[in-house]
C-alpha positions as CSV (number, residue, x, y, z in Angstrom):
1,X,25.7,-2.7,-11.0
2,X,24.3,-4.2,-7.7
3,X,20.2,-4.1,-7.4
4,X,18.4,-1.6,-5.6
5,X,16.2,-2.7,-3.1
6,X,13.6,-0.3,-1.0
7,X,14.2,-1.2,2.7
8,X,12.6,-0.7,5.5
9,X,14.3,1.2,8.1
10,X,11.9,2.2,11.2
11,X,9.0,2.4,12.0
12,X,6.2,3.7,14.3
13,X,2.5,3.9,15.5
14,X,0.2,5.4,17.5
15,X,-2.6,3.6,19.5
16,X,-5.0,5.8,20.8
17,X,-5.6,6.1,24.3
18,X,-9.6,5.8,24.4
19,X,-10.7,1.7,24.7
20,X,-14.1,1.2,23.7
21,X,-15.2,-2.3,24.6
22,X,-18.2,-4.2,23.2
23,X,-20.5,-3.7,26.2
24,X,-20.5,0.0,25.1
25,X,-22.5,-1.0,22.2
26,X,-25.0,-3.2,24.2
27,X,-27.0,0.0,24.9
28,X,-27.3,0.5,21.0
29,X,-30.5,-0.1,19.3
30,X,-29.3,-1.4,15.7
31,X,-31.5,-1.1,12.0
32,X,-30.9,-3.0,9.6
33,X,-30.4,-1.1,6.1
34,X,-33.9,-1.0,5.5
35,X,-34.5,1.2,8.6
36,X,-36.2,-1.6,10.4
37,X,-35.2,-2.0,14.2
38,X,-33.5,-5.3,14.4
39,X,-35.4,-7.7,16.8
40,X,-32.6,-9.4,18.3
41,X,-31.2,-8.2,21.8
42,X,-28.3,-5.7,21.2
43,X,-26.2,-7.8,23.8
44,X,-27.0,-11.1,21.5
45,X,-25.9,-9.2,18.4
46,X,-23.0,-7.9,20.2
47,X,-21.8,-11.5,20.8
48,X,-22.6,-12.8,17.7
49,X,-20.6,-10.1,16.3
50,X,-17.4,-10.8,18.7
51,X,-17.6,-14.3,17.6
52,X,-17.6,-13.6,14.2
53,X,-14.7,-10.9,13.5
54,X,-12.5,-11.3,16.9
55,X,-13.0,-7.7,18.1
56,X,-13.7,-7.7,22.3
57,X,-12.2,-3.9,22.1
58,X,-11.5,-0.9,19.9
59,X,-9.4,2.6,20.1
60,X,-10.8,6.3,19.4
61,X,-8.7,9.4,19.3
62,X,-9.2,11.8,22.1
63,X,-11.4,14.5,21.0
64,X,-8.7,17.0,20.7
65,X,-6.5,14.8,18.0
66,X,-7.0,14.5,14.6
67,X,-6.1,11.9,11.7
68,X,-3.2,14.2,10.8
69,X,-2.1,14.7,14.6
70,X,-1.7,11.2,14.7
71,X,0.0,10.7,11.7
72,X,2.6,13.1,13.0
73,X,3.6,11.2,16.4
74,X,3.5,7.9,14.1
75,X,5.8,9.8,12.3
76,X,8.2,11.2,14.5
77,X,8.6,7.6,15.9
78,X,9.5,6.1,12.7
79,X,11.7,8.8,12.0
80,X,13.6,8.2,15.4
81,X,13.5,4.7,14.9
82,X,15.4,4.9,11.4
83,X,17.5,7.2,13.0
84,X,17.5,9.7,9.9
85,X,17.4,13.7,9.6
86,X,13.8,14.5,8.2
87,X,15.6,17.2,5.8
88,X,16.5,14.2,3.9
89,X,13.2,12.7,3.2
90,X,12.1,12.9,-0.1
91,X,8.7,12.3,-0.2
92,X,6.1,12.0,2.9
93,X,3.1,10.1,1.5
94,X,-0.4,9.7,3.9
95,X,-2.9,7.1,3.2
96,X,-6.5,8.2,4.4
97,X,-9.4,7.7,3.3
98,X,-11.6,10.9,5.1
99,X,-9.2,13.0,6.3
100,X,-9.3,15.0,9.1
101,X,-12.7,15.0,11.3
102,X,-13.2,17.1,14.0
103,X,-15.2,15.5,16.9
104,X,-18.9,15.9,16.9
105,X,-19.0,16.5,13.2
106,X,-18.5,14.5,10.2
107,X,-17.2,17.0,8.0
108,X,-14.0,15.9,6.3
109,X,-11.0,18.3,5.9
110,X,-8.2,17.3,3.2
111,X,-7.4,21.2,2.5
112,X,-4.3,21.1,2.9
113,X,-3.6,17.7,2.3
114,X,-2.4,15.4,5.4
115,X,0.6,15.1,4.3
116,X,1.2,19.0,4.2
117,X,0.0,19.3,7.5
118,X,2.7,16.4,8.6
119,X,5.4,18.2,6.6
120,X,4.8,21.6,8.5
121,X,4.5,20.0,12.0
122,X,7.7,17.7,11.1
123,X,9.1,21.3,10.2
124,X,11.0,20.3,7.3
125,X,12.5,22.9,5.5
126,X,13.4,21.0,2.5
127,X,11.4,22.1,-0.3
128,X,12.2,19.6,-2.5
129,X,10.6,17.1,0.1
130,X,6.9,16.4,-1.6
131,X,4.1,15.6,0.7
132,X,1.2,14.1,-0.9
133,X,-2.3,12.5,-0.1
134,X,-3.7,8.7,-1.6
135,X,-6.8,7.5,-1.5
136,X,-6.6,3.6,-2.3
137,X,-9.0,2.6,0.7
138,X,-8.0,0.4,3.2
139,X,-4.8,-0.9,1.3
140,X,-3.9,2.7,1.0
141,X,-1.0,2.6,3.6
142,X,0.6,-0.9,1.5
143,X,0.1,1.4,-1.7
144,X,1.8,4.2,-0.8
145,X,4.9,1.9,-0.2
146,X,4.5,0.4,-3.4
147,X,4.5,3.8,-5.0
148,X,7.8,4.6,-2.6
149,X,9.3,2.0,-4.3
150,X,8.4,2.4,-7.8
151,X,9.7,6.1,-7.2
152,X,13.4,4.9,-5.6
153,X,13.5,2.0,-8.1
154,X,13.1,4.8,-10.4
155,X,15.9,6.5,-9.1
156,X,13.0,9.8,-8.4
157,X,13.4,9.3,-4.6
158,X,16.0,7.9,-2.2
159,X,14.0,7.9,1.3
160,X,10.6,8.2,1.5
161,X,8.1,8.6,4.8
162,X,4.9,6.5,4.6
163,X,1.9,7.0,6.6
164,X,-1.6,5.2,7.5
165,X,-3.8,7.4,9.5
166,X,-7.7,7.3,10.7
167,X,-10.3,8.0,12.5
168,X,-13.0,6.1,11.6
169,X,-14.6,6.2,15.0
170,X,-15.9,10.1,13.8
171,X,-18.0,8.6,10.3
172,X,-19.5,5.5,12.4
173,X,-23.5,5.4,12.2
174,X,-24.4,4.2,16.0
175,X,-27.3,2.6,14.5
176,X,-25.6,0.4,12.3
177,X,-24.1,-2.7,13.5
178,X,-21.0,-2.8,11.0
179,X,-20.4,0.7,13.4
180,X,-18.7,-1.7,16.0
181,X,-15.9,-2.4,13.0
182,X,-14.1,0.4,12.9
183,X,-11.5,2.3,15.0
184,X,-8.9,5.4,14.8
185,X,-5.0,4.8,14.4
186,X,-1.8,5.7,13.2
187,X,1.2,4.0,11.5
188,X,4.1,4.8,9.6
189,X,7.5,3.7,8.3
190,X,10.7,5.2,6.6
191,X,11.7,2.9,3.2
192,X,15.1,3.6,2.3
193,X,16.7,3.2,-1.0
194,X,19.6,0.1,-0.3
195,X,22.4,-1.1,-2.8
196,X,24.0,-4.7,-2.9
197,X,21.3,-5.8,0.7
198,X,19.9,-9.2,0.6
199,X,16.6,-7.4,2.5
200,X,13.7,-5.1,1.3
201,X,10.5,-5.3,-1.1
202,X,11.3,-8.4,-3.7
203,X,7.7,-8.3,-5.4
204,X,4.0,-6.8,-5.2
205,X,1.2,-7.5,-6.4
206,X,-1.9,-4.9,-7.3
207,X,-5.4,-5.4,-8.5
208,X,-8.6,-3.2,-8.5
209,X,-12.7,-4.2,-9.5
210,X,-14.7,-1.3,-9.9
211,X,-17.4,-2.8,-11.3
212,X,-20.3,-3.6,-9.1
213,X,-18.1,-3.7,-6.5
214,X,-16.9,-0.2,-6.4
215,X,-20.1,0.3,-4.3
216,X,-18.8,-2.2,-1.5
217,X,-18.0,0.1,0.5
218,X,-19.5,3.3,0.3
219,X,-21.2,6.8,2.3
220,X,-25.0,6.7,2.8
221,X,-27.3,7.8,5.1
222,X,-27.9,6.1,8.9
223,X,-29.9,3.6,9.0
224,X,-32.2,5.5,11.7
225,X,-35.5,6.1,10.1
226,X,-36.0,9.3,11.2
227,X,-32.6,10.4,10.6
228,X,-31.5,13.3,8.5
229,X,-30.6,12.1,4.6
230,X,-27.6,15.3,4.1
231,X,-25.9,13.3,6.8
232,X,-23.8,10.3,5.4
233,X,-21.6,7.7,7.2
234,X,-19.0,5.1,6.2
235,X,-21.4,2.0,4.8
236,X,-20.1,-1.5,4.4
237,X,-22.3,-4.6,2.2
238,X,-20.3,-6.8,4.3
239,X,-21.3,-10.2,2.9
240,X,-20.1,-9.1,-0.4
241,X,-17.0,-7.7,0.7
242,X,-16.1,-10.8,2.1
243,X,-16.6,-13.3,-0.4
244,X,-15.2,-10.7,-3.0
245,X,-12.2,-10.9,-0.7
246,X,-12.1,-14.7,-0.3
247,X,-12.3,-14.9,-3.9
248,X,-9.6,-12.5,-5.0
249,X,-7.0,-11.8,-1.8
250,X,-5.5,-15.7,-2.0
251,X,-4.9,-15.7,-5.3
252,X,-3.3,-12.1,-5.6
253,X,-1.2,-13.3,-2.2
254,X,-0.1,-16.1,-3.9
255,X,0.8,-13.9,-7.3
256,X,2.9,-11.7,-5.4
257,X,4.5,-14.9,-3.3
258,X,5.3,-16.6,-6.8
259,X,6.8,-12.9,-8.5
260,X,9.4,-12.9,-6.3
261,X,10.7,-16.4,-6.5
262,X,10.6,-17.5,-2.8
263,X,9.1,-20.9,-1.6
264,X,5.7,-20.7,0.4
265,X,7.9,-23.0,2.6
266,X,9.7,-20.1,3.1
267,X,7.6,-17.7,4.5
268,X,7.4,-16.3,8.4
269,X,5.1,-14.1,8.9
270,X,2.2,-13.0,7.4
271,X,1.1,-9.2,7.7
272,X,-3.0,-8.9,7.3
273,X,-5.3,-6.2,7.2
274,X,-7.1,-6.3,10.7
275,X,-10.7,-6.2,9.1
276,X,-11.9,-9.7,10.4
277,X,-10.3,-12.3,12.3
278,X,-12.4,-14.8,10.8
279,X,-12.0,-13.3,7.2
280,X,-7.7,-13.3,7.4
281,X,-8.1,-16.7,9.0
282,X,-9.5,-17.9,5.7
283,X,-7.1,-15.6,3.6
284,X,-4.2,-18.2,4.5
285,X,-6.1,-21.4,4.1
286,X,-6.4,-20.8,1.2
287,X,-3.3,-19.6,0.0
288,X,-2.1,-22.2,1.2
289,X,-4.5,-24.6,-0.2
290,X,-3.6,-23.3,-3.6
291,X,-0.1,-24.8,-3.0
292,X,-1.6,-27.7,-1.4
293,X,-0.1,-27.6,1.5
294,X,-1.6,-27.3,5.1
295,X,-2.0,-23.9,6.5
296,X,0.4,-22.9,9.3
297,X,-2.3,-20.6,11.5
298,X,0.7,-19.2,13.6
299,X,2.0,-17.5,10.3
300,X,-0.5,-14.8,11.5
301,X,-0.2,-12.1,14.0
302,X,-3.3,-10.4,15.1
303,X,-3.9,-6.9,16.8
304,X,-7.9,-7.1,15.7
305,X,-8.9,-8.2,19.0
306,X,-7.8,-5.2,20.8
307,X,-7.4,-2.8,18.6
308,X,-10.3,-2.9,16.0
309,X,-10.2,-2.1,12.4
310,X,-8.3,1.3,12.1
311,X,-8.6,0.7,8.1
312,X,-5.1,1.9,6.5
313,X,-3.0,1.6,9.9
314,X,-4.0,-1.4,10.7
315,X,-1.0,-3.3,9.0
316,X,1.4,-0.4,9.9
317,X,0.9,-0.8,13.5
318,X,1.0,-4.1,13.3
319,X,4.2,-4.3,11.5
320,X,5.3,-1.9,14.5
321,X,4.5,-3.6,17.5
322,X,5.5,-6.9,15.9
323,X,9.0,-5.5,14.3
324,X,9.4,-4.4,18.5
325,X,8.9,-6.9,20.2
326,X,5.1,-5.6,21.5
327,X,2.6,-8.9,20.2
328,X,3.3,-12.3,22.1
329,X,4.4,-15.5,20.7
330,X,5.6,-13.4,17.8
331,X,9.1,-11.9,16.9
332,X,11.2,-11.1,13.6
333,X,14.6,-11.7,12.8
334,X,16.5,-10.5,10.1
335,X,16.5,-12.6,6.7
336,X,12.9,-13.9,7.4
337,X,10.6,-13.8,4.8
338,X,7.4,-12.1,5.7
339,X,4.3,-10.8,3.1
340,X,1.4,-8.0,3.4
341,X,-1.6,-7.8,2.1
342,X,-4.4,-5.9,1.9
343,X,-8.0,-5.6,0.8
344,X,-10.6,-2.4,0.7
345,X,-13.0,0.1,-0.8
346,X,-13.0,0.7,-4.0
347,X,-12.6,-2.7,-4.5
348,X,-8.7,-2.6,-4.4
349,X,-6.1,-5.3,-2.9
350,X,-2.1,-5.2,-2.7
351,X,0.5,-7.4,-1.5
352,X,3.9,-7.4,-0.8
353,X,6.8,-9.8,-0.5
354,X,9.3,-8.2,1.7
355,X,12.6,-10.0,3.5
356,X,13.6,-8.9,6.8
C-alpha cells in the first residue's frame, strides 16, 4: 500500500486595503513599560525601529471587517484555487489568537468560534464538515496544518481547510513602541489527502516552553500612566523573545530538516514567520551554521517590509503570493523542497518539511 501524503492544493490570502506607514507613528509619544515617557524623538525611535525589524509599512482591516470576515475571502480563494466543492471539506480549522474585534473596542468575540462563522458564510451544508478554533499563538496557522495531517494520516479526514486570520491592529497600545509590530491579515490553504505523490508534508517538528517564558508574550495594561488598568493590550518582552527564538527556532528547523531525510543542500525556499527581518535573518545562519555550511540569504522571501507582522497569516500569505507568482526574485516549481517555521506566544514553535 502506497504512502499517504497531505498535499497542498490552493491557496489564498487577504491583504487588507488600509497602509499604515511609519511616519504615522512619528506623532506618537511612546513609554516605556515603566510608564515613563521615553526621551528620544518619536521620529528617531521610528527609525531605529525600521532598521531593526524591516517594517517601512503595515495593513489594517477596514473598520467594517472582522478577523472572521477575512478569513472567509482567504478562504473562498483557496477554495477556488484548489478547485474543490466545499461540501467535501472535512474539517475547516482557524488559527487566531483574539478573535473577532470590533473597531474602537478591544473586546474579543470567539462565541461562535471563527471557524463556525466561516462554515456558515462558506454555506456548507455538510454536517459532518467540523469547524473548529486553535489557539497556538503565532505558529497557530503551521499547527493547524500539522493537526490536518495527523487527522488524514489518520485516515479521520481526507481534505481539510486551514486558516490564519488577525487583526492585531484593534489590541495595539499606541503608547507602546512594540505597537508598530503588528498588522491584520488573512491566509489560508486546502491540504488534500494524496496516494502514491512524490509531494506534500515529509516531516514536522513541534516544541512548547511554558516555563518562564509562557509570559513572553502576554495582555497588560498600556503603558500610559494615566491610563485605565481594566483595559489590556497585546504585550511583547521582546528581547527575551528573541533570544528564546535564536536559541530554540534553528535547532527545531534543523530537527524537522533532518526527520524527513532530505539534504540541507537540498532545500529552496524557506517560509518564515514575518515577525522580524533581522530575527529570520539570523534563523538561517544559524541553521545553516549547525550544518556548517554558509547560509544562502536568498533562501528567504520576505513580505515583512510591507506588510508587517499579521501574527498567524503571516506565513500563509506568504506561501500565497510566493506559490503565485506575487514576491520578486522569487518563484516555486514543483519538486522543490521548501520548509516553514514558526515561533510565538506561549512559547511554542513548529516546522515543516514540505516538497512542492
Amino acid at each position: 500500500m502506497q504512502a499517504m501524503r497531505t498535499v497542498i492544493t490552493g491557496t489564498g490570502s487577504y491583504i487588507p486595503e488600509v497602509v499604515v506607514t511609519n511616519r504615522d507613528f512619528a506623532v506618537n509619544q511612546f513609554y516605556d513599560e515603566h510608564h515613563k515617557p521615553i526621551a528620544t524623538p518619536s521620529d528617531e525611535v521610528v527609525e531605529k525601529f525600521k532598521a531593526i525589524t524591516g517594517i517601512a509599512e503595515r495593513r489594517y482591516a477596514r473598520k467594517d471587517l472582522n478577523a472572521s470576515d477575512m478569513a472567509v475571502i482567504a478562504a473562498q480563494e483557496a477554495i477556488a484555487n484548489a478547485g474543490i466543492d466545499p461540501e467535501n471539506i472535512d474539517q475547516i480549522i482557524v488559527a487566531h489568537n483574539f478573535g473577532n474585534v470590533v473597531k474602537h473596542t478591544i473586546q474579543t468575540d470567539v462565541l461562535p468560534a471563527l471557524a463556525s462563522r466561516v462554515k456558515h458564510a462558506l454555506g456548507i451544508q455538510n454536517p459532518a464538515c467540523i469547524p473548529y478554533d486553535i489557539l497556538f499563538g503565532c505558529p497557530g496557522w503551521l499547527q493547524g496544518v500539522i493537526q490536518a495531517d495527523a487527522y488524514i494520516k489518520a485516515g479521520i479526514a481526507k481534505c481539510c481547510l486551514v486558516i490564519g486570520t488577525e487583526t492585531l491592529s484593534r489590541v495595539i497600545d499606541v503608547y507602546d513602541r512594540d505597537s508598530m509590530i503588528f498588522s491584520d491579515g488573512a491566509g489560508a490553504c486546502i491540504v488534500e489527502a494524496k496516494e502514491g505523490v512524490e509531494q506534500g508534508i515529509l516531516s514536522t517538528s513541534v516544541m512548547a516552553h511554558c516555563n518562564e517564558e509562557v509570559d513572553y508574550l502576554n495582555m497588560g495594561k498600556s503603558y500610559f500612566p494615566d491610563s485605565d488598568p481594566r483595559v489590556r493590550y497585546i504585550k511583547m518582552k521582546g528581547r527575551k523573545v528573541y533570544e528564546y527564538a535564536m536559541r530554540y527556532v534553528p535547532a527545531a528547523m534543523k530537527s524537522c530538516l533532518d526527520a524527513s531525510g532530505e539534504s540541507i543542500h537540498s532545500l529552496k525556499k524557506v517560509f518564515l514567520h514575518q515577525a522580524n527581518e533581522k530575527m529570520d535573518e539570523g534563523f538561517i545562519k544559524v541553521m545553516y551554521k549547525l550544518y556548517g555550511i554558509p547560509a544562502p540569504m536568498h533562501i528567504m522571501p520576505m513580505s515583512i517590509h510591507l506588510l508587517g507582522n499579521s501574527s498567524v497569516a503571516t506565513i500563509p500569505t506568504l506561501f500565497d503570493l510566493v506559490r503565485k507568482g506575487k514576491i520578486a526574485d522569487h518563484s516555486l516549481q514543483t519538486g522543490d523542497l521548501v520548509m516553514f517555521a514558526s515561533v510565538g506566544a506561549g512559547m511554542n514553535i513548529n516546522a515543516i518539511t514540505y516538497r512542492m
